[in-house]
N, C-alpha and C positions, 0 to 999 in steps of 0.2 A: 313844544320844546324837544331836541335831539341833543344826543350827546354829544355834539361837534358843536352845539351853539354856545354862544358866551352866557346866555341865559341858567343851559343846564351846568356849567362851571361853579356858577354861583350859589345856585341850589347846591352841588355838592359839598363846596365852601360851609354851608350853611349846617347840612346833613351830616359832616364831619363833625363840626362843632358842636350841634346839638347831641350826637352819638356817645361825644367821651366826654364832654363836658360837665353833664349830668350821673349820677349814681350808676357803676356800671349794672345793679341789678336790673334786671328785665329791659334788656339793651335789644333783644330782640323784639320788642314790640315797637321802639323806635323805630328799629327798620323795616316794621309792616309797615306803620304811618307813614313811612318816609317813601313805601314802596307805593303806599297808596296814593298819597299826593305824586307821585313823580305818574303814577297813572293818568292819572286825572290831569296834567298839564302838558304828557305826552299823547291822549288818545283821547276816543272819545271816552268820558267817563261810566257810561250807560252800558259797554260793551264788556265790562268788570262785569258785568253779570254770568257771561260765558266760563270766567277764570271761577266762579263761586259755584256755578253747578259744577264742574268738572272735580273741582276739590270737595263738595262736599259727597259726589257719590263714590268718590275715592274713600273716603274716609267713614262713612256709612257699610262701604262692605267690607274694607281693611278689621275695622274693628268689631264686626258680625262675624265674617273669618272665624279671629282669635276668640269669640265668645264662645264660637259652633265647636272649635274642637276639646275647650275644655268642655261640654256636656257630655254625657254617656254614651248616644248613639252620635258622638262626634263624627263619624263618617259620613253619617246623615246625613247632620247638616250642615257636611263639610259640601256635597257635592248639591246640596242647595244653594250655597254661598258662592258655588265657584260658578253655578248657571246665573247667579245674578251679576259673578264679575265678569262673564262674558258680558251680559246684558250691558254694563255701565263702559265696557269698552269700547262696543257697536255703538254706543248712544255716544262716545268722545269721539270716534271714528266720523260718525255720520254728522256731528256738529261741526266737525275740522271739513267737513269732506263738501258738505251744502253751504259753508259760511266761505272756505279758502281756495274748494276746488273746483268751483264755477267754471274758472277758464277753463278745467281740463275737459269739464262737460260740453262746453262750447267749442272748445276747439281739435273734442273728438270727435263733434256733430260734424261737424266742417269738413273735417278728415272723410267723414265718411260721406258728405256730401256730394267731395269733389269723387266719388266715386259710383258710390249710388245717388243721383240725383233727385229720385221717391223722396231720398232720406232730406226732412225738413232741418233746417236750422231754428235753435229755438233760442231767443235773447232773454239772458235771466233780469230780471231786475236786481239792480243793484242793492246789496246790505251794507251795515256797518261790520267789520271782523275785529275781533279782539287781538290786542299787538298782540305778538307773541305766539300766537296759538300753535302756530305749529311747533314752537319747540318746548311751550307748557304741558304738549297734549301728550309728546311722545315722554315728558319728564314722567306726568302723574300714571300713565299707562306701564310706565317698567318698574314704579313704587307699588300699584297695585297688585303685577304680578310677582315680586320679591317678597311682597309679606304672602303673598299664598304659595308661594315657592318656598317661604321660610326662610327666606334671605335676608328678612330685613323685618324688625317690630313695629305693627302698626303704632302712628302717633295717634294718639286720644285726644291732643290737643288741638284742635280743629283749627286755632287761629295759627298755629305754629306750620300744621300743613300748610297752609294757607300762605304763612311766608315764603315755603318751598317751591310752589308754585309759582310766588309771585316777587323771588326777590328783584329790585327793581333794576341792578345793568344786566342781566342776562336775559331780562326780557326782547331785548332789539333782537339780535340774533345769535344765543345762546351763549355758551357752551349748551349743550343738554346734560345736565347733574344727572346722578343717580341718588338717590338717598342719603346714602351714609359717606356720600360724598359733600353732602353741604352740613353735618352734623355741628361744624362748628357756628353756623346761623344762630343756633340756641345758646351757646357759651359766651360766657362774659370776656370786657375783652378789656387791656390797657392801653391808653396810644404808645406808641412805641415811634421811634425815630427810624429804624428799618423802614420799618411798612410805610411810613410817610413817603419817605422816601427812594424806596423799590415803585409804591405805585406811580408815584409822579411822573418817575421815570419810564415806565411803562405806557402811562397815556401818552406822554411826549411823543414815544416811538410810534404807535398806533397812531395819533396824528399826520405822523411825518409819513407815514407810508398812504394815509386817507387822501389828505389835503396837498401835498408835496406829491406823489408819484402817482396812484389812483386818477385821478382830476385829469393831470398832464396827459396822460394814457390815454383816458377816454376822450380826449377833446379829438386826438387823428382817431380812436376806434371809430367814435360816433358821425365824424364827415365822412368816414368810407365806408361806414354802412348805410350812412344817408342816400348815398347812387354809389355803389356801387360799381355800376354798370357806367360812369363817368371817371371815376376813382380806379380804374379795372388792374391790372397786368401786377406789377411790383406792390403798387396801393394793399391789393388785396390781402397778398403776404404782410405784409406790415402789418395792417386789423387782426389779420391772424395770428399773429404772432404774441403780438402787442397785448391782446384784450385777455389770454390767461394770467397776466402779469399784473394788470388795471383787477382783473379779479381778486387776485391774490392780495395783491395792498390793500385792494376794497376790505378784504372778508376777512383776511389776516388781520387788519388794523382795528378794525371795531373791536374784534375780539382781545387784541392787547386793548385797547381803550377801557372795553367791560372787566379783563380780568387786576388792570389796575384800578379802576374804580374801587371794584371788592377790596384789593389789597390793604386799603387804606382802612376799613372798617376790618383788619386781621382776618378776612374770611378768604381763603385759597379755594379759585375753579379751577377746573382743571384747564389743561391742554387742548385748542384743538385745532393747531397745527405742529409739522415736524418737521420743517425744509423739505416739502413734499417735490420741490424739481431739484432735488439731489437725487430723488427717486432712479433704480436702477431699471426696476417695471412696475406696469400699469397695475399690481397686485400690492407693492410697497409702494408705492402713489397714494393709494385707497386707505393706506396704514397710517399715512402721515397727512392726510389733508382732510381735514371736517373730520378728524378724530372722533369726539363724542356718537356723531349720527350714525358713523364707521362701526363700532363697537355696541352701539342700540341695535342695530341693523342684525348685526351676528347671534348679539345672545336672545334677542328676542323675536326674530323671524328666523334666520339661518338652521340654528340649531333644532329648533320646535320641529323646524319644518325635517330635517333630515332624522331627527328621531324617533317620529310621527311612523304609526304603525305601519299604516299603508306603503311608505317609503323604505320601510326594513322589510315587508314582504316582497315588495318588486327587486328590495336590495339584494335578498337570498335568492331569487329566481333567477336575475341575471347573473349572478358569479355561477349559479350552476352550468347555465349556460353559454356564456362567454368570457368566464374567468372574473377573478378578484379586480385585478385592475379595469378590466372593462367596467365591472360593475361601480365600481367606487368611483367611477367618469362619470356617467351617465347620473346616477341618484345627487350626485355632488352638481351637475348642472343641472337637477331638477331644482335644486334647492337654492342654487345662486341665478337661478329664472325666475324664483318665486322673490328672492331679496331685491335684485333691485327692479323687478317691477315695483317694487311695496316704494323703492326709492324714486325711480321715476313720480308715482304718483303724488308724491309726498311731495315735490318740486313742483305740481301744481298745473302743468299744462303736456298736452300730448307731443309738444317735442318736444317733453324732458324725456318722455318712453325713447322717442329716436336715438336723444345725444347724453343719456345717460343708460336708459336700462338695455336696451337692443346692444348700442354700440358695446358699453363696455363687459355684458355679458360674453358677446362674439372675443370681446379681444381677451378677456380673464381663460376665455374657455381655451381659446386657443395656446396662450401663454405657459396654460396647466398642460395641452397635448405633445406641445412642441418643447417642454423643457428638456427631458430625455435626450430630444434627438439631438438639440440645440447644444447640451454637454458635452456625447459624445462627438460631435462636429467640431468642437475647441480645444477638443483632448487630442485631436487625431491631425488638426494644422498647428496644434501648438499654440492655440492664440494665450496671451496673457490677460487673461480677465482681471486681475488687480491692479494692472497698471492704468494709470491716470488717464488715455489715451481711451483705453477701449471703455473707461466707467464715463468717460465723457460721453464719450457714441451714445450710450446706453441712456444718459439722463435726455439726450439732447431728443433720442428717438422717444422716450419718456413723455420728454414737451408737447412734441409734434401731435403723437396720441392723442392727448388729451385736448392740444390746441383742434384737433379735426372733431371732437365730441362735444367740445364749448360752443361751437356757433350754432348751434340751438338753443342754447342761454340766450346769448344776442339776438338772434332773430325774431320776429314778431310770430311766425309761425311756420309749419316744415317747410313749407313751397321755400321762403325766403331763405331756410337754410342751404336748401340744397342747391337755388339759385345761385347763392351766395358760394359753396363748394366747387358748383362749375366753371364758376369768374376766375378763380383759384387755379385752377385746372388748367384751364386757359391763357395763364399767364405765359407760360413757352411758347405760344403759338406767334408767328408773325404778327398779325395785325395787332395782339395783346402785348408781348413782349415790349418794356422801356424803361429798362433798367437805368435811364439817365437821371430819373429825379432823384434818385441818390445822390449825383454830383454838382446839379445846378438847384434854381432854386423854385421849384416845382411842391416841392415838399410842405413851403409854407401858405398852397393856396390850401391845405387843411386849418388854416386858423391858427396856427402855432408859430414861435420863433426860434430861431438858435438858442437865444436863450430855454427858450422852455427841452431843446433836445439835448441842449448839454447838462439840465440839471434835472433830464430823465435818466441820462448815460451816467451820469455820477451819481446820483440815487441808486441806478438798479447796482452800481460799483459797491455801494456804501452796503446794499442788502443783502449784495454775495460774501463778502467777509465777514458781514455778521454771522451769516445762517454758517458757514466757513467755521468760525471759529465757535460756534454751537456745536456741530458734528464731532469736531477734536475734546472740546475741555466745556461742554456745559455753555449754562447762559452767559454773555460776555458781560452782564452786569456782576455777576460772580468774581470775573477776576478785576474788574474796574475797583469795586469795591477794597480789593487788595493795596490799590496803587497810591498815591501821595495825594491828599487833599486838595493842590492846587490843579492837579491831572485833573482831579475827577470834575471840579468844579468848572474848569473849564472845557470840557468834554462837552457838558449837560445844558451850558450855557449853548455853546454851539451847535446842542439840536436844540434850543430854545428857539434862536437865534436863523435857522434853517425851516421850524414851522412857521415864523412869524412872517420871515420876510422873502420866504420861496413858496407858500402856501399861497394857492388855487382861491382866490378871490376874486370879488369885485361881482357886476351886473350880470345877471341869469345862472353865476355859481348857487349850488348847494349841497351843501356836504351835508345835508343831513339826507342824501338819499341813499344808502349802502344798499345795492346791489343786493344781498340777502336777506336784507330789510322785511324783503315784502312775503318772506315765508311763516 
C-alpha cells in the first residue's frame, strides 16, 4: 500500500473515522495503531524492528541523561551518558549506513575500480531496509541531542516516542520533525471542518503535481536518458531541463500529500518546500527546497562542526595571519565540506558526492567569494537588481545550476552522468545540433502526445502563479478561502476534475514510486 493508491485512500477514510469518532482521550495511541498497521501493509512488517531499536536506545539514554544530572556528581555521570549517546548514534549511523548505504559502498568500490584496478568490487547481499530510515534516523538523532543539549525534555513514555518516530505519512519521505515540532501528536483533538477540508485540499494539489505533471515529465526524461546517445543535440536539453521540474512535482507533491494527510488528524508538519526556482542563488535555493534536511544539516553538523575546538584554533591562527575575512573563508568552507559531504552521503550513492556535495560545495563557495565583487560590479554599471528582468536572469541561472548537479540523481552512476553532460555539450556542434524537433513531429517518438505537452505547459502555468501568488500574500488557499462558496466549490472540483481525468495512468504506470522514496 502507497499513498497514491486507492487502497491507502480507504484506509485513511477509515483512520479518520476511527480517530474522532471514538473518545478523544488517548487519540494518540490510535495513531500508533494506525501508524502500525499502515507499517505492516506498506513494508515488510519484520523491518519495524530497526524503527524499535533506534527509539528505544533513544529513549534509554534520553532519560539516563536527565537521571545523571539530577544526582551529585551529575557531571559525572553526565559525561558517562553523553559517551553512551555518542555510542547509540554510531550504532543509528551504522544501521542506516550497512542497511541504506550499500550502494554508496558499491559504487565507491567501483569508482575506485575504474581507477585502481587491484581495487576488487565486492557485491553485498541484498537486505530488507526499513521505510523511512533515513528520515526516522536523522528525526530520533537531533531528539537525542536536544534533550542533551537541553533543548528539549526527554519523553518517559516510550510508546509516545515511539509515535514520534513512527507517525505514519511522514514515514515515505518526510518532512524530518524536530521534537517539539510534533508536540501536538500527544493532544487531544476535535474534527473540525477547516482541517477537513485544508487537508483534502492539499492532497488534491500533491496529487496533481505527482500524477498530472511528475509522470508527464518523466515519460520524455526517461526515453532520453534511455540512449541518450540516439535522443542526443536539443533531446538532451530537454531531460535537462525537464527532470528538476519531474523532481520537484515528485518530492514537492508527496510532501503536500503527507502534510495533508496530518492535517486532517489537526496535527501540522512542517514546510519542506519554499518555491525554491524563484530562488535568486544557489545559497537561497538550499533555503527553500528540502527545508527540514536543510536546517538538520546546519544545526546539527554545520555548527558543531565550526564551533569544535580544533576549528576556532586554526580559526585564530589564520586571522592572524591572513586577516578576519580570510579566516572566516576558509574555516566556513571547512565546515560546509564537512555538511554536505554528511549530505551527499546521506543520499545514498557516490554520485550524490559528485552532484550534490563536490558540486554544490564549489558553487556555495564561490557564490560566498564572488559576492563582494559581483556588488560592486552592479553598483558601478548601474544594473537594477530589483527589476523583474535581472531577478529572472538570476532564477533562470538558479535553474540551470542545479539542473547541471541533478543528473547524478538520474544517472545510474558517475561515468553515465558525465556521459550524459558531454551529449549536452555537444549539442552546438554540427553533427549534434537539430533544433527542428521543436517544430515538426520528432518530439513524439519519446512516447508522448500533444496532448500530454500542452497539459505539461498548462500545469507548469498553473504551478507558477501558484508559487506567484505564495511569494506576494501567503498560501492561495488562505485567500480562496475568503471568496464566495460557489468560487471555491468550483475551484476544487476543478482540481478534482484535473487529477482524475489528466492523471498518468493506465499499463506499466506507478505512482507509488516517488523519487525520494527510496531514502
Amino acid at each position: 500500500m502507497t499513498i497514491t493508491s486507492l487502497s491507502f485512500f480507504l484506509f485513511l477514510i477509515g483512520a479518520v473515522t476511527v480517530y474522532y469518532i471514538a473518545p478523544s482521550k488517548f487519540q494518540w495511541v490510535r495513531l500508533l495503531l494506525l501508524s502500525l498497521i499502515f507499517y505492516g501493509l506498506a513494508a515488510k512488517p519484520v523491518t519495524f524492528l530497526y524503527v524499535l531499536i533506534s527509539t528505544g536506545m533513544a529513549w534509554c539514554v534520553t532519560n539516563g541523561m536527565e537521571s545523571g544530572r539530577k544526582k551529585k556528581d551529575g557531571a559525572k555521570n553526565l559525561q558517562t551518558w553523553k559517551f553512551i549517546m555518542v555510542l547509540t548514534i554510531v550504532i543509528d549511523v551504522f544501521l542506516w549506513f550497512f542497511l541504506k548505504g550499500r550502494e554508496f559502498i558499491t559504487s565507491s568500490l567501483w569508482g575506485l575500480n575504474q581507477l585502481f584496478p587491484s581495487i576488487r568490487v565486492i557485491e553485498l547481499p541484498p537486505v530488507a531496509v526499513a521505510m523511512g530510515m533515513g528520515y526516522y534516523t536523522l528525526q530520533i538523532i537531533s531528539y537525542t541531542i536536544d534533550c542533551y543539549w537541553e533543548n528539549a525534555k526527554p519523553q518517559r513514555n516510550f510508546l509516545k516516542l515511539l509515535l514520534f518516530c513512527s507517525f505514519f505519512p511522514q514515514m515515505i519521505t518526510g518532512p524530518i520533525s524536530r521534537y517539539d515540532q510534533l508536540s501536538s501528536l500527544y493532544e487531544e483533538h476535535r474534527i473540525k471542518y477547516v482541517n477537513l477540508a485544508h487537508g483534502t485540499q492539499r492532497i488534491l494539489w500533491g496529487m496533481f503535481k505527482k500524477i498530472v505533471v511528475a509522470e508527464r515529465c518523466g515519460i520524455i526524461v526517461n526515453a532520453v536518458w534511455a540512449d541518450f546517445t540516439l535522443y542526443g543535440g536539443i533531446y538532451t536539453w530537454i531531460a535537462l531541463l525537464l527532470y528538476p521540474l519531474q523532481l520537484y512535482s515528485d518530492f514537492s507533491g508527496c510532501c503536500d500529500i503527507v502534510i495533508g494527510v496530518a492535517e486532517l488528524f489537526d496535527i501540522k508538519l512542517v514546510e519542506n518546500f519554499k518555491n525554491p526556482f524563484f530562488s535568486q542563488t544557489s545559497q537561497e535555493f538550499w533555503q527553500r527546497w528540502h527545508i527540514t534536511l536543510g536546517t538538520w544539516a546546519k544545526d546539527y553538523v554545520l555548527y558543531p562542526v565550526l564551533k569544535s575546538t580544533r576549528l576556532q584554533k586554526l580559526n585564530k591562527k589564520l586571522k592572524n595571519r591572513f586577516g578576519k575575512k580570510a579566516a572566516k573563508f576558509i574555516t566556513t568552507a571547512i565546515g560546509m565540506a564537512v555538511l554536505w559531504l554528511v549530505l551527499g552521503i546521506w543520499h545514498g550513492a557516490f554520485r550524490h558526492i559528485i552532484g550534490v556535495s563536490l558540486w554544490y560545495w564549489i558553487i556555495l563557495m564561490l557564490e560566498d567569494f564572488l559576492k563582494p565583487r559581483t556588488e560592486k560590479l552592479n553598483a558601478k554599471f548601474g544594473f537594477k537588481t530589483d527589476s523583474f528582468g535581472w531577478k529572472f536572469f538570476r532564477a533562470v541561472r538558479t535553474y540551470l545550476t542545479y539542473s547541471l548537479g541533478i543528473v547524478f540523481f538520474r544517472a545510474k552512476d558517475v561515468a553515465q552522468g558525465f556521459s550524459f553532460l558531454r551529449e549536452v555539450g555537444r549539442t552546438f556542434t554540427p553533427s549534434r545540433w537539430n533544433p527542428w524537433i521543436l517544430f515538426d513531429d520528432s518530439i513524439l517518438k519519446l512516447g508522448i502526445s500533444y496532448k500530454d505537452i500542452n497539459v505539461i505547459v498548462i500545469s507548469v502555468l498553473a504551478l507558477i502563479a501558484v508559487a506567484a501568488f505564495r511569494e506576494k500574500h501567503g498560501y492561495a488557499r488562505n485567500w480562496i478561502d475568503t471568496q464566495p462558496v460557489l468560487f471555491r466549490r468550483t475551484l476544487y472540483v476543478a482540481l478534482l476534475l484535473a487529477v482524475v481525468l489528466l492523471g498518468a495512468y493506465g499499463p506499466g504506470y506507478s505512482a507509488s514510486a516517488f523519487i525520494y522514496g527510496q531514502f
